[in-house]
N, C-alpha and C positions, 0 to 999 in steps of 0.2 A: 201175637199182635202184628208181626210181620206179615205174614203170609195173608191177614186180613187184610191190611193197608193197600196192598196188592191189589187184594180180590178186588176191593172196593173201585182202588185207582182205576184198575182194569174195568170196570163194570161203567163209570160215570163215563169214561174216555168212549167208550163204546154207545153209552148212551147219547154223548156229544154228534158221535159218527151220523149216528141213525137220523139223527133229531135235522140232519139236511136232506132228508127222507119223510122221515117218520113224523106226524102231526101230533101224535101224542108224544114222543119225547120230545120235539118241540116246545110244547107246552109245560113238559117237565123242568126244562132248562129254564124257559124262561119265565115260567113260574116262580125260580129261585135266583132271580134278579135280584141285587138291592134288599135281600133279604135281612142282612141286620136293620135299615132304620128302619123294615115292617115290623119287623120282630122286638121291637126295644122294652128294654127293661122298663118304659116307664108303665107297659102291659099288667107287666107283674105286681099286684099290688095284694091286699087280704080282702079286696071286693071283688079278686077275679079269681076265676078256674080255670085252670089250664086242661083241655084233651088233647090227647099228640093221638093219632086216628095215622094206623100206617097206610090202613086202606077202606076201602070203600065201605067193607064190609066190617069192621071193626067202630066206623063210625055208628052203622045201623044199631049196633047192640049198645054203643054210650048214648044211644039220643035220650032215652029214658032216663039215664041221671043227667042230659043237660036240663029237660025237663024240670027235674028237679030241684038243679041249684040256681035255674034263670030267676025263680023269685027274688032272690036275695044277693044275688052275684052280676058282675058281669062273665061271660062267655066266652074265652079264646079256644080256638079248634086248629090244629096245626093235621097236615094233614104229609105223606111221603110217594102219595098216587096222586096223576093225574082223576083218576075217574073219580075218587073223594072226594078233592078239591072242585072239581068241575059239577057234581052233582048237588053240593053245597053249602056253592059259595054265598048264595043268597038266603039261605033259609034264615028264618026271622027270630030264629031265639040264640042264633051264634051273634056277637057283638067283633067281632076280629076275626080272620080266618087267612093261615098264612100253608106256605109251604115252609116244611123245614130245608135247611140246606145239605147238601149231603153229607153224609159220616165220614170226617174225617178229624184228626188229629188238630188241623188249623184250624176247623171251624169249631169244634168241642171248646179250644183255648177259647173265642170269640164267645 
């Protein structure tokens, strides 16, 4: 757990760096704005589905069960890439679509 906390701290801290550079970690940052009131439990109910979509490409293989469960549900898609999130934010059978916040220990509590 240590040496992950690290990795982790080290990894976000770096991706802070870049993001006064870089346009996509830019957007990863402040994608995760204000992320609890986006995220609030009042989401979570038994008419909604939760997908956490780490990337782009994991989203591509759940559309089929969102598909699925949009008859009868509503639709939350969390997503931990910019290019997931940016490719669909809009599409018309997600009802919510957030970023998660990074992995860590304070926000896990939260």
């Amino acid at each position: 757990m240590f040496w992950y906390s690290i990795s982790t701290q080290l990894y976000f801290l770096t991706i802070r760096i870049a993001s006064l550079f870089n346009n996509r970690a830019k957007k990863w940052i402040q994608g995760r704005s204000n992320w609890e009131s986006k995220l609030s439990t009042s989401h979570l109910n038994e008419n909604n589905v939760w997908f956490h979509c780490a990337s782009l490409g994991e989203y591509e293989q759940a559309k089929s069960l969102i598909v699925k469960f949009k008859s009868n549900h509503k639709i939350i898609v969390t997503f931990f890439s910019p290019s997931g999130y940016d490719n669909f934010k809009d599409f018309e059978l997600v009802d919510h679509i957030y970023y998660l916040p990074a992995d860590s220990k304070k926000n896990a509590k939260k």
